[in-house]
SERO-4910 file (N, C-alpha, C, O; in steps of 0.05 Angstrom, whole numbers):
BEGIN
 pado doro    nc1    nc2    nc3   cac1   cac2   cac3    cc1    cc2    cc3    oc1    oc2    oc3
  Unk    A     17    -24      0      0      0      0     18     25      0     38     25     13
  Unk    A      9     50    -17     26     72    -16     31     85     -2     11     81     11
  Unk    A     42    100     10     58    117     31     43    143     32     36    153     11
  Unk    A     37    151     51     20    179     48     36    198     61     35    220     51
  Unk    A     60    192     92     74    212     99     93    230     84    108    218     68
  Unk    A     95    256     86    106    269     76    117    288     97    112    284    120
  Unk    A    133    310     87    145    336     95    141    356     94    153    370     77
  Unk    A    122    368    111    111    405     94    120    420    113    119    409    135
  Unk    A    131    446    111    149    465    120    169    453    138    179    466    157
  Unk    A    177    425    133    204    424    157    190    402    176    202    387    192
  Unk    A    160    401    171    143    379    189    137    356    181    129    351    158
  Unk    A    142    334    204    137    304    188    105    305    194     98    310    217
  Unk    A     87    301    172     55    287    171     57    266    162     75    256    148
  Unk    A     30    255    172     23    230    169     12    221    136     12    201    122
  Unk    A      5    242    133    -10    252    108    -11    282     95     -8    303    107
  Unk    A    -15    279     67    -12    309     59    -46    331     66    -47    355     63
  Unk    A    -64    316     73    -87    324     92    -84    348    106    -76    341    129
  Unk    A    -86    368    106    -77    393    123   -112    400    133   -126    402    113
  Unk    A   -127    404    157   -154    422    169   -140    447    156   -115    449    157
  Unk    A   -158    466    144   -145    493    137   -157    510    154   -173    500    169
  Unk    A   -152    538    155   -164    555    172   -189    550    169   -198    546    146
  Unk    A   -204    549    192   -234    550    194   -247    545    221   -232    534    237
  Unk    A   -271    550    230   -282    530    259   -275    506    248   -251    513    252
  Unk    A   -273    481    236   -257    461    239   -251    450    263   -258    429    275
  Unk    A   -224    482    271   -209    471    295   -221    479    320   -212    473    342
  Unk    A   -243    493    314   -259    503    341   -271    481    364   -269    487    387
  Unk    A   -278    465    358   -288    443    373   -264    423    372   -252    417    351
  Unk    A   -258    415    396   -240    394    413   -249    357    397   -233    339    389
  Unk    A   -277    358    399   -283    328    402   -283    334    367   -266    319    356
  Unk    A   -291    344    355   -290    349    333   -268    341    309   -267    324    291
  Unk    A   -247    367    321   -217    361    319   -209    331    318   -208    320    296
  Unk    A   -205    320    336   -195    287    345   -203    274    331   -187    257    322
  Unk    A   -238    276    318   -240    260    303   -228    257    272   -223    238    259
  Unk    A   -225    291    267   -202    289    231   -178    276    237   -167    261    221
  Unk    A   -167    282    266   -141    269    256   -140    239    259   -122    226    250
  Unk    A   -167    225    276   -170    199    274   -172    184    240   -165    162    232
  Unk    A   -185    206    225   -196    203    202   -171    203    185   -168    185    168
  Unk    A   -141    231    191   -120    217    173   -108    248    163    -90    253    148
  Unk    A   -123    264    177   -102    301    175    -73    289    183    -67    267    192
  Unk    A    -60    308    178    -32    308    177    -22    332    188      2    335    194
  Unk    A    -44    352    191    -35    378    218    -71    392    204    -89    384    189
  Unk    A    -64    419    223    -79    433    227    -79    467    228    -61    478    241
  Unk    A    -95    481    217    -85    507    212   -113    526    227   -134    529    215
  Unk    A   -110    532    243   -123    551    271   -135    572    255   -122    586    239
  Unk    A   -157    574    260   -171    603    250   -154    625    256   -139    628    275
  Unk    A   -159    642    234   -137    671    229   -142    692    245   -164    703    243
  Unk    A   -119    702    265   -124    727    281   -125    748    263   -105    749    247
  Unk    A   -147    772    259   -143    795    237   -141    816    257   -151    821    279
  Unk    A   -123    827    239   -114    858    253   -129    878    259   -125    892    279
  Unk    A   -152    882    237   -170    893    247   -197    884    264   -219    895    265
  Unk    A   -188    863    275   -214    855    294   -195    859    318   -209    858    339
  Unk    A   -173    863    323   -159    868    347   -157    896    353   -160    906    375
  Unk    A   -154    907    336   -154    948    341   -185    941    344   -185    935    368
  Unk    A   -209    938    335   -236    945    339   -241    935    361   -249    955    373
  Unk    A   -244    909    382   -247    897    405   -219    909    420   -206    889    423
  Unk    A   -208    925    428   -189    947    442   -200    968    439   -211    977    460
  Unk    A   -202    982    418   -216   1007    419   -245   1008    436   -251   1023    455
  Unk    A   -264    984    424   -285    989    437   -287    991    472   -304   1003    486
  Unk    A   -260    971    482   -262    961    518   -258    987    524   -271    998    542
  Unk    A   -238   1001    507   -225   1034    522   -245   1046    516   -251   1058    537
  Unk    A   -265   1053    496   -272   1072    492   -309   1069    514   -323   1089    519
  Unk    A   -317   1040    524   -339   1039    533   -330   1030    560   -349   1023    574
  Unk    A   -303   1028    572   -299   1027    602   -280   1045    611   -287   1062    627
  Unk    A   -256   1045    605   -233   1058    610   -240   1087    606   -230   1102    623
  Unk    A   -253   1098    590   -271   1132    585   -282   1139    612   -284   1162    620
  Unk    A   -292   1111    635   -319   1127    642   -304   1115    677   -318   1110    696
  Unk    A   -258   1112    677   -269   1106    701   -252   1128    709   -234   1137    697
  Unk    A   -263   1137    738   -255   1156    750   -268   1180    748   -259   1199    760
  Unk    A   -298   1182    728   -307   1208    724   -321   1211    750   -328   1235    753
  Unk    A   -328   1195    768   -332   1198    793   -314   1193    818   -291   1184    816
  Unk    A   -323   1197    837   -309   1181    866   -321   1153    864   -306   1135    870
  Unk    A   -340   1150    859   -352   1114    857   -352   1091    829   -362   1069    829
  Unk    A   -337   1108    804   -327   1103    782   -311   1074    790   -320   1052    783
  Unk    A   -294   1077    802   -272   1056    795   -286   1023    824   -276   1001    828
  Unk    A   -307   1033    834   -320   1007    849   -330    990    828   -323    967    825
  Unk    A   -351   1005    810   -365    985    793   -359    986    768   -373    972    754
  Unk    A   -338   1001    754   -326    993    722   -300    987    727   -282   1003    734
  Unk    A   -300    957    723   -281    945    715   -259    960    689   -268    972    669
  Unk    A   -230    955    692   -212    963    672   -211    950    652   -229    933    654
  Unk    A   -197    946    628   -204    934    599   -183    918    604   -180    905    583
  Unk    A   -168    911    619   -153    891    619   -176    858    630   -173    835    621
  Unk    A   -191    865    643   -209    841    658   -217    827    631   -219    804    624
  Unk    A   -223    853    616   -237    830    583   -214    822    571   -192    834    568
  Unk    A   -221    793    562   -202    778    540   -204    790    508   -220    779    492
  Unk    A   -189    809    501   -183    820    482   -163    810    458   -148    792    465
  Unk    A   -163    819    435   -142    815    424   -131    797    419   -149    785    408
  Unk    A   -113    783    419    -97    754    401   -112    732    430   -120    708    428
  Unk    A   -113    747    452   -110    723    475   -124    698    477   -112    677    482
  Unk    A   -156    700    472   -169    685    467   -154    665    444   -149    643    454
  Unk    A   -148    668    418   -136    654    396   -114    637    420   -120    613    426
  Unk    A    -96    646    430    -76    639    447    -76    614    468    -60    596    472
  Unk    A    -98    620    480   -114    606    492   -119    577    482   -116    557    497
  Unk    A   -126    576    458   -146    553    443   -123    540    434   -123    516    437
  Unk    A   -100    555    423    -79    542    414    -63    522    434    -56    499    432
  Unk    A    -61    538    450    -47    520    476    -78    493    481    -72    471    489
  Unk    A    -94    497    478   -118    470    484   -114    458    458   -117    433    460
  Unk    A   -109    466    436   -112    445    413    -87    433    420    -87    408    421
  Unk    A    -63    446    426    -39    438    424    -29    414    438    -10    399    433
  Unk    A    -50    416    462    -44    387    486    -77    364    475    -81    340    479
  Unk    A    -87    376    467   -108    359    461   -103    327    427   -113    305    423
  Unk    A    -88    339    417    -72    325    389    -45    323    375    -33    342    367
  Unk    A    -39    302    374     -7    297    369     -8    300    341    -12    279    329
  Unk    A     -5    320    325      6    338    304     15    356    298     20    371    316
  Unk    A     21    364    276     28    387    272      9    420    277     -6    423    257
  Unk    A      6    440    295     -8    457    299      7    485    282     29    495    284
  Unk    A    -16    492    265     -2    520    248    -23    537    257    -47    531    259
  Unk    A     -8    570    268    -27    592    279    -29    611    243    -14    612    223
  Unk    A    -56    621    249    -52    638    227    -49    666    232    -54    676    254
  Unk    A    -42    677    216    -44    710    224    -56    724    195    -48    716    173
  Unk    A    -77    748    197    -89    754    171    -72    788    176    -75    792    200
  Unk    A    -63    802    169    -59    829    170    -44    836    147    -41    821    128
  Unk    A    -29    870    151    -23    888    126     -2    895    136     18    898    123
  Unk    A     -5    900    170     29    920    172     46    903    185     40    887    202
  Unk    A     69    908    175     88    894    201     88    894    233     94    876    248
  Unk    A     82    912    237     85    925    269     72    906    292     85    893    309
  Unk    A     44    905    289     35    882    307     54    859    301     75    853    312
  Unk    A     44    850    285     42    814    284     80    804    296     91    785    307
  Unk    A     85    820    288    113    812    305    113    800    332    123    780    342
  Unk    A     96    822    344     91    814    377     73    791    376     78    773    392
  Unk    A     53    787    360     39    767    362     45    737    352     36    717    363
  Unk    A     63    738    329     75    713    328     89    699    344     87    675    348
  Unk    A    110    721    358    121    709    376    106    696    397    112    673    403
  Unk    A     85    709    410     67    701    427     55    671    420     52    652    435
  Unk    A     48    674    396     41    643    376     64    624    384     57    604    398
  Unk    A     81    625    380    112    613    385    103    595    409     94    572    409
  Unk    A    107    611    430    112    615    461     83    588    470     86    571    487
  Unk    A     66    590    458     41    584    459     42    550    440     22    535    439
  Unk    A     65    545    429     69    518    415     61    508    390     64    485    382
  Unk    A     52    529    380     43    531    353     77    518    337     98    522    348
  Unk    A     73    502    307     91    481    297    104    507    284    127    515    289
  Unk    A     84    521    262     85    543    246     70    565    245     57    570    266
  Unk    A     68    580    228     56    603    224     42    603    193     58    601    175
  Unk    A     18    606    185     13    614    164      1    651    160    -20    659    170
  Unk    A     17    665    146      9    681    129    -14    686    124    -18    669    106
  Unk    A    -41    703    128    -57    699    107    -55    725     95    -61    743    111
  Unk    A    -49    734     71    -40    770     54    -73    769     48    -83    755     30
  Unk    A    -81    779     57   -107    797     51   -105    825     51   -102    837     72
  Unk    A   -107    843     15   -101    868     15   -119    874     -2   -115    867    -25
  Unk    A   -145    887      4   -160    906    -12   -153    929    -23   -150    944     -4
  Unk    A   -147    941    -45   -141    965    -60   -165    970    -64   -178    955    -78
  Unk    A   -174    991    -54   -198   1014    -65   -188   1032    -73   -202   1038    -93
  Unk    A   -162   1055    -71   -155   1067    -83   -145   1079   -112   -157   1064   -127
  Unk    A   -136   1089   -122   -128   1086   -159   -101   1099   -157    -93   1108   -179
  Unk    A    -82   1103   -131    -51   1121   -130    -36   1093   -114    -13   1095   -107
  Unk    A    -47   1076   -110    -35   1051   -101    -23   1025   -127    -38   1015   -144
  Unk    A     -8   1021   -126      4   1002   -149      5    977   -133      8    974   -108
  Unk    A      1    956   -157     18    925   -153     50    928   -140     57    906   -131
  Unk    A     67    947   -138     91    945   -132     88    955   -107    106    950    -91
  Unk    A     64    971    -98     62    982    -72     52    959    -49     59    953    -26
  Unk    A     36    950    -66     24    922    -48     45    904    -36     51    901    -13
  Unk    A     57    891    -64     79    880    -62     93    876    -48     95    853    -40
  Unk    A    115    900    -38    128    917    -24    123    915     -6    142    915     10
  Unk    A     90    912     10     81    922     27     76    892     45     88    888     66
  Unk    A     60    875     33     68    838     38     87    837     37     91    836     61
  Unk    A    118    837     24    140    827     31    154    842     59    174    833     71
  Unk    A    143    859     63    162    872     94    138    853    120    146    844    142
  Unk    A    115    851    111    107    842    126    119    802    140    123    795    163
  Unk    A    122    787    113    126    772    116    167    771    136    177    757    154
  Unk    A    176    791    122    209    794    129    197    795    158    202    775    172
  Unk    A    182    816    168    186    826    204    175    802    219    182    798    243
  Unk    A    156    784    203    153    756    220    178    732    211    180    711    224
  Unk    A    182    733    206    214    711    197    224    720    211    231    706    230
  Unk    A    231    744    211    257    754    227    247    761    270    261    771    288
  Unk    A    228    754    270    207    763    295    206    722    315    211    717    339
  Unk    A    199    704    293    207    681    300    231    649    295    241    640    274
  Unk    A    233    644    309    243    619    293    226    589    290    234    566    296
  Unk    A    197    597    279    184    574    262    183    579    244    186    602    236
  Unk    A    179    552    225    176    568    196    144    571    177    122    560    178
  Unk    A    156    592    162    129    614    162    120    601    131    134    586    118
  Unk    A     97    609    124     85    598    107     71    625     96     72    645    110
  Unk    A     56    625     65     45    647     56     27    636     34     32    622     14
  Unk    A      0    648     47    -25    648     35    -36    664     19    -48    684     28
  Unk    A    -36    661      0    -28    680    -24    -64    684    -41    -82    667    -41
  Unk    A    -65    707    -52    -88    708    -73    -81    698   -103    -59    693   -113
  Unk    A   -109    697   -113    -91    688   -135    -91    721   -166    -92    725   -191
  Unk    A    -89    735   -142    -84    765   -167    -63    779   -167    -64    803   -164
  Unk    A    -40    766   -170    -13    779   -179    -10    778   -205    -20    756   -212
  Unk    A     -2    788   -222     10    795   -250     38    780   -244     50    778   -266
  Unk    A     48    771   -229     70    755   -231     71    748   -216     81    763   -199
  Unk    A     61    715   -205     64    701   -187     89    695   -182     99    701   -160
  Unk    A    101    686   -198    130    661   -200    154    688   -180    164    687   -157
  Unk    A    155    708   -202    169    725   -186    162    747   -159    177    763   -147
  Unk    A    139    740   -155    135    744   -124    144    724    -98    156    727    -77
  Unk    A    133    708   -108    142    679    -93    171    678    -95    180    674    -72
  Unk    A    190    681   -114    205    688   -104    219    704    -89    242    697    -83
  Unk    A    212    722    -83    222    739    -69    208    739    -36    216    750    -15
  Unk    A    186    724    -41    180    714    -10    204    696     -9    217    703     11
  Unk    A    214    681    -18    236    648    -17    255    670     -2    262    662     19
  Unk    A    265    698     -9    289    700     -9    285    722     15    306    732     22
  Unk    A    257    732     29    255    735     48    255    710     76    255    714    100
  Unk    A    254    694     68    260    683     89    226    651     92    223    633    108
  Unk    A    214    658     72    187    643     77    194    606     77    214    598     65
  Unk    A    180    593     86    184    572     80    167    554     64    174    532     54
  Unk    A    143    565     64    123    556     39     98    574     28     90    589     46
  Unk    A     86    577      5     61    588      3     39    565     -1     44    541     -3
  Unk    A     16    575     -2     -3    570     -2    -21    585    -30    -26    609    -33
  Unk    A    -25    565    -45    -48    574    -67    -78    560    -70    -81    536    -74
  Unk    A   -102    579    -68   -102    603    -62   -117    610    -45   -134    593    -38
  Unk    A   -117    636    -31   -131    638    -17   -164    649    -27   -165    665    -45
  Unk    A   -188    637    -14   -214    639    -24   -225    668     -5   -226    670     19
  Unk    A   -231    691    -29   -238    713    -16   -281    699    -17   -295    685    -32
  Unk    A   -286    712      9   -316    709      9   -321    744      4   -316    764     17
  Unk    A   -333    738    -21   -340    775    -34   -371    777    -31   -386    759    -40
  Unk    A   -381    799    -17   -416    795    -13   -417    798    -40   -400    806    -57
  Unk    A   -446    790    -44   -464    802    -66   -481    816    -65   -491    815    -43
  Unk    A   -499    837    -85   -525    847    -93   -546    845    -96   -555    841   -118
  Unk    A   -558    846    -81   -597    842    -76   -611    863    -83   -621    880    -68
  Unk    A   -612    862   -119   -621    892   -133   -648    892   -119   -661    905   -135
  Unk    A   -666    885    -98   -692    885    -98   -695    891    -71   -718    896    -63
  Unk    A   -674    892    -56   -672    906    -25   -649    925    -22   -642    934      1
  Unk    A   -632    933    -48   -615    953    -51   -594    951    -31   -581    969    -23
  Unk    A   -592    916    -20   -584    925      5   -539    900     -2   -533    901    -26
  Unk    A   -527    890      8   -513    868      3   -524    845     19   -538    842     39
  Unk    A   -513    829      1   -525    796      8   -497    783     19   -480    773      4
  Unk    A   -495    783     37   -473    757     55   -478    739     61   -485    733     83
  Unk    A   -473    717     33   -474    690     47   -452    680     34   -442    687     12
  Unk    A   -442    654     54   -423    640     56   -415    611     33   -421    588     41
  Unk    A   -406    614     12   -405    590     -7   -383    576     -6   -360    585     -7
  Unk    A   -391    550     -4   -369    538      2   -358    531    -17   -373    532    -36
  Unk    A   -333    522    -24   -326    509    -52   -325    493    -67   -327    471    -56
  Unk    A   -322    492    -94   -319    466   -111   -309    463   -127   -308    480   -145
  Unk    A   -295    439   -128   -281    423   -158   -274    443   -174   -251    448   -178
  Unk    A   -293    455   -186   -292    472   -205   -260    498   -203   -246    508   -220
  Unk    A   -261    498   -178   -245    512   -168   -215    510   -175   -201    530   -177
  Unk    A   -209    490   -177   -186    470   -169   -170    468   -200   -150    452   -203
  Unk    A   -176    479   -215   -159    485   -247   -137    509   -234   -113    506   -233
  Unk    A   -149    529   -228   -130    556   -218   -107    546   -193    -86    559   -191
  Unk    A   -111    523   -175    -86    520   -152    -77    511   -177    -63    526   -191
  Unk    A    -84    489   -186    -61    467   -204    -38    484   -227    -14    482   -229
  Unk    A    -58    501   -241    -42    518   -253    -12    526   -246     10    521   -256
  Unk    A    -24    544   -218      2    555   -203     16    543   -181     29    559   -167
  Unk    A     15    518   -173     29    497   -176     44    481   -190     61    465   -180
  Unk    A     40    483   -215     53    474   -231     73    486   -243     94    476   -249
  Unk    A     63    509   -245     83    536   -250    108    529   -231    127    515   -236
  Unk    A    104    542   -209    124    540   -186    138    516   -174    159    518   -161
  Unk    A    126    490   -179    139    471   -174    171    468   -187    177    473   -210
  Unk    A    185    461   -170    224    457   -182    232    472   -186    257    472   -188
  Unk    A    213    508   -190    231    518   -195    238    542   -167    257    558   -168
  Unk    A    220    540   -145    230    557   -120    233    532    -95    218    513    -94
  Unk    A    247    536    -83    251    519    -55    229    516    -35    237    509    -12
  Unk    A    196    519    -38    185    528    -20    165    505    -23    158    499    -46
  Unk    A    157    494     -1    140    472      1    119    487     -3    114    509      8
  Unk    A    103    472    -22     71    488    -37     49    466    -23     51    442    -19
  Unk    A     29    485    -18      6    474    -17    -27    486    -27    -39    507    -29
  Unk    A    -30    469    -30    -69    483    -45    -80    479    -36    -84    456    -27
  Unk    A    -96    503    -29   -128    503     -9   -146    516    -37   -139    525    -59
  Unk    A   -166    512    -27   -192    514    -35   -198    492    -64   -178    493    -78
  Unk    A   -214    480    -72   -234    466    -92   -217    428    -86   -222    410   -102
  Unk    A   -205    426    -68   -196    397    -60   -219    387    -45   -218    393    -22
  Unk    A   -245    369    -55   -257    352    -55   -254    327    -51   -269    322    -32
  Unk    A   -244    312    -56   -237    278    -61   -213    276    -65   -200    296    -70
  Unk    A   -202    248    -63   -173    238    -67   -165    240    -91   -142    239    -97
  Unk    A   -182    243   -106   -171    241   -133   -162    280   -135   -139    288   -138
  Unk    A   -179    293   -134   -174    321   -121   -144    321   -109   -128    338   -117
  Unk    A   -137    304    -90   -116    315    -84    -93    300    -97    -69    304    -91
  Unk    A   -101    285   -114    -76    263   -137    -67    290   -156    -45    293   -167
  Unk    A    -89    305   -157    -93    322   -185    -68    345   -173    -49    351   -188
  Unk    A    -69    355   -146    -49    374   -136    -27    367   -136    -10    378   -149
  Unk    A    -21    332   -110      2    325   -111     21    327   -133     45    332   -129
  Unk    A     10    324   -163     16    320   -189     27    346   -198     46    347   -214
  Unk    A     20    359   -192     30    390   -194     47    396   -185     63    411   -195
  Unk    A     49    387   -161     75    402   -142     59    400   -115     76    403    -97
  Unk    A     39    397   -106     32    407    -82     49    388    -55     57    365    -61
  Unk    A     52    395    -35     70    368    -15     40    363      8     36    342     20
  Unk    A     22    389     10     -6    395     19    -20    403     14    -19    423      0
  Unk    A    -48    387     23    -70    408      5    -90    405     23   -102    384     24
  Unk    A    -96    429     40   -114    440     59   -148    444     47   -157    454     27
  Unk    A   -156    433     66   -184    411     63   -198    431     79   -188    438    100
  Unk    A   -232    448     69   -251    461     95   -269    447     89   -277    428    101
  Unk    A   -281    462     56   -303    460     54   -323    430     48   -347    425     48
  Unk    A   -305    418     45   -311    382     46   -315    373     62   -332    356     63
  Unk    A   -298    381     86   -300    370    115   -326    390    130   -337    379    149
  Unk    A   -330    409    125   -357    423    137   -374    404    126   -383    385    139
  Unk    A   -380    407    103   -403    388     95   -405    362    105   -427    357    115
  Unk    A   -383    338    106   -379    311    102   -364    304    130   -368    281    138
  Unk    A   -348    321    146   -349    312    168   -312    292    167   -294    296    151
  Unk    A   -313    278    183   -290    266    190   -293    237    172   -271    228    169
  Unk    A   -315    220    158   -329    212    141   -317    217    120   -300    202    112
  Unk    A   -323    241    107   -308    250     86   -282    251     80   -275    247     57
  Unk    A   -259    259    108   -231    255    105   -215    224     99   -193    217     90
  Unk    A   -241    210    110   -239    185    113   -234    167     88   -221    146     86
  Unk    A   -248    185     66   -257    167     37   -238    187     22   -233    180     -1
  Unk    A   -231    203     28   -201    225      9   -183    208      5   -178    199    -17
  Unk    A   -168    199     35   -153    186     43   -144    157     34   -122    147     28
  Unk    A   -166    150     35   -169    127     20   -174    120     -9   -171     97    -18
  Unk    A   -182    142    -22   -185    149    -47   -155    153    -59   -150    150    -83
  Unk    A   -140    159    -46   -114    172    -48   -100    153    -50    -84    151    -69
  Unk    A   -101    139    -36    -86    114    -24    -84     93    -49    -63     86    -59
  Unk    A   -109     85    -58   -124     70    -83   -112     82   -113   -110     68   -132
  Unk    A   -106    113   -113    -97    118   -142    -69    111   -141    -58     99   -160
  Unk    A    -54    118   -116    -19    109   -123    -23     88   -120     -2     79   -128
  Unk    A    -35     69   -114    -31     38   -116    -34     27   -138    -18     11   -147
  Unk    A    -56     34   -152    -60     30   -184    -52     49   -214    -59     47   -237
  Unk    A    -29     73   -197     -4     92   -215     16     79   -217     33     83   -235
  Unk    A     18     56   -196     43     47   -187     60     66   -169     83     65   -178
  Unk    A     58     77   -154     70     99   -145     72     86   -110     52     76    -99
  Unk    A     91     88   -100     99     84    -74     94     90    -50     90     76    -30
  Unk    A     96    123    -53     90    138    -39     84    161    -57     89    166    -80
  Unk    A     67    177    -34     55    213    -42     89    220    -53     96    217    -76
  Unk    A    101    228    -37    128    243    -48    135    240    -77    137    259    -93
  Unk    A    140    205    -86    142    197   -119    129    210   -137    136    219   -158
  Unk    A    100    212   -123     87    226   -148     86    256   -153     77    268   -173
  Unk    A     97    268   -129     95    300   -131    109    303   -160    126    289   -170
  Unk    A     97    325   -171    108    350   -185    108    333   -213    117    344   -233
  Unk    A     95    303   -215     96    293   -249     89    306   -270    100    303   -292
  Unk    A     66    323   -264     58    339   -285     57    368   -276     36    381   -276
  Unk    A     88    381   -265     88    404   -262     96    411   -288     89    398   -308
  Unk    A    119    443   -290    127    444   -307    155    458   -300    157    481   -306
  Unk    A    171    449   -292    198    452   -280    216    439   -300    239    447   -304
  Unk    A    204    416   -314    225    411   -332    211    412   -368    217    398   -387
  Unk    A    195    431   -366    187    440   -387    213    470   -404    217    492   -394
  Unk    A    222    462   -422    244    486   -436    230    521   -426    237    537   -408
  Unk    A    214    521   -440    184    547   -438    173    543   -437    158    536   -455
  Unk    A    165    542   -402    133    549   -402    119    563   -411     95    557   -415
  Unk    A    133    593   -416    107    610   -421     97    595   -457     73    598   -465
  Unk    A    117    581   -474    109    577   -497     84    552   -494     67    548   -511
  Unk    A     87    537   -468     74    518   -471     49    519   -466     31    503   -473
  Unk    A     49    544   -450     24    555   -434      8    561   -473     -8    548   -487
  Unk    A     18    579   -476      5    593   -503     -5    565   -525    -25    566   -539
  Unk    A     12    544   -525     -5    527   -556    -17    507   -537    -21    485   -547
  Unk    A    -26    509   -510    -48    498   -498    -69    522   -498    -89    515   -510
  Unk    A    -71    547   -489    -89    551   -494   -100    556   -517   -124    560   -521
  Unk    A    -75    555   -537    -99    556   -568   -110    535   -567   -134    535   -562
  Unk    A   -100    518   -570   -117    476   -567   -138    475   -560   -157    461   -568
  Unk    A   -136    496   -537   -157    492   -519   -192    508   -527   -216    505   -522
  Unk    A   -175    526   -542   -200    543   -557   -210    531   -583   -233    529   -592
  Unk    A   -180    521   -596   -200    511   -618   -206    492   -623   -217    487   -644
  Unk    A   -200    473   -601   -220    449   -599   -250    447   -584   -262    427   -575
  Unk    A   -259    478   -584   -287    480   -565   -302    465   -586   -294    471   -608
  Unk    A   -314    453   -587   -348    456   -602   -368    448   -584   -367    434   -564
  Unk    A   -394    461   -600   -423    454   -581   -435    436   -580   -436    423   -601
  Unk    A   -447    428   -561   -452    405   -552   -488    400   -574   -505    418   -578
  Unk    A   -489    375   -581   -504    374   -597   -533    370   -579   -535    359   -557
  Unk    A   -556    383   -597   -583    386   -590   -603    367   -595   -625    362   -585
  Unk    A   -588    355   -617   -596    328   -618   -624    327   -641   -641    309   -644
  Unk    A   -621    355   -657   -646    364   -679   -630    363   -703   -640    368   -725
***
């Protein structure tokens, strides 16, 4: 039977199975049961920077304002230290997941500037977390902001956490750069030890008939899963950085389709919300069943078969697939 352990950022797993950010890891009895099922680590819902300035601002601005404006002020308002603010709670959970399962534990962090997350990774550290994942979430609303500003602006971030801990850091990437390959590089040469493709933005939508936005939550699919492979394949052999794909990994065969690319992991939500520890159960085993009948030994053998690392030009190869690809469309017949 084939080998499923592997190596992702420096960590031995059991499997290339990664829980990705999500409640997932929120529940204890929960938890135990994926990794009974065959995860290979776990990646902690993402602390965001702006939910930490807004839950601080609000304790100061609705307790700490109002103590001392009397002589009987400071009997009955408590100071904003009493509330669990800020990274602590996350901190908290990490240290309970951390004694509760023998794996690998990755903290996430979602922010823009360097300045926090320094203090807070370290704190992650301290707290037993394996790694760190990255998540670069950067909205441009403006039109005086450039791709080189952004850029610029994720790579100092990623440097002040490398240089802030000694785990190794990982990066969760979008998939809207004008030049992946040479970004990623230059995370490699800040110091990262893997990315992540890609990250799934949840964008509201329009309810022209209540003028108002519609927020709901979609989970993903298959469909998805052409865009990791792509840029996986791209990047495979040719940067040093253990790759992995989140979002549209469904089934084992789903994750034959990444390994094949380059992936060493491929972080599992929206399958496991739906399908449960059940579902990890039949990936796994689905997985297990294609290298046995590839002939393939282990996950590792088959990484990166159909990347393109040992392709002359990619970019030429890219181009007479997508003509192929256009001019072999035709319509599907109507049957008149």
């Amino acid at each position: 039977m084939a080998e499923l352990a592997t190596t992702w950022l420096g960590l031995e797993l059991t499997s290339p199975f990664v829980i990705g950010a999500s409640p997932l890891a929120d529940d204890l009895d929960g938890l135990r049961a994926l990794v009974d099922a065959g995860a290979g680590a776990v990646v902690l819902h993402s602390v965001f920077e702006e939910q930490i300035l807004a839950e601080q601002l609000a304790v100061h601005h609705f307790v700490d304002s109002r103590i001392d404006t009397d002589a009987e002020a400071r009997s009955f308002l408590p100071e904003s230290a009493t509330f669990p603010v800020g990274a602590d709670p996350t901190l908290a959970h990490l240290e309970r997941v951390r004694a509760a399962v023998d794996l690998p534990v990755v903290a996430s962090l979602n922010g823009v500037t360097p300045g926090g997350w320094t203090d807070i990774a370290t704190r992650m550290e301290a707290a037993g977390a394996d790694a760190i994942e990255l998540n670069l979430y950067d909205l441009v609303t403006g039109f005086d902001e450039t791709a080189a500003d952004i850029e610029d602006r994720q790579h100092d971030v990623v440097s002040a956490v490398v240089a802030a801990v000694d785990l190794p850091v990982t990066v969760k990437l979008s998939p809207f750069y004008t030049a992946l390959p040479a970004f990623v590089r230059r995370l490699e040469q800040a110091g990262a030890a893997g990315v992540a493709v890609f990250n799934r933005f949840y964008q509201p939508d329009v309810d022209p008939d209540t003028l108002d936005v519609d927020r709901h939550l979609h989970l993903s699919t298959p469909a998805e899963l052409p865009l990791r492979l792509h840029a996986l394949a791209l990047l495979h052999g040719r940067v040093g950085l253990s790759l992995a794909a989140t979002g549209g990994v469904h089934s084992g065969r789903d994750a034959a389709k990444a390994v094949l690319c380059g992936a060493t992991a491929v972080q599992v939500v929206s399958a496991l919300l739906v399908g449960g520890a059940p579902q990890l159960t039949r990936m796994r085993a689905d997985l297990v069943e294609w290298l046995d009948e590839m002939g393939y030994r282990s996950v590792d053998e088959a990484r990166g078969a159909m990347a393109l690392d040992n392709v002359a030009d990619p970019h030429a190869w890219e181009r007479v697939n997508y003509t192929r690809l256009i001019q072999g469309w035709r319509p599907r017949s109507t049957g008149t």
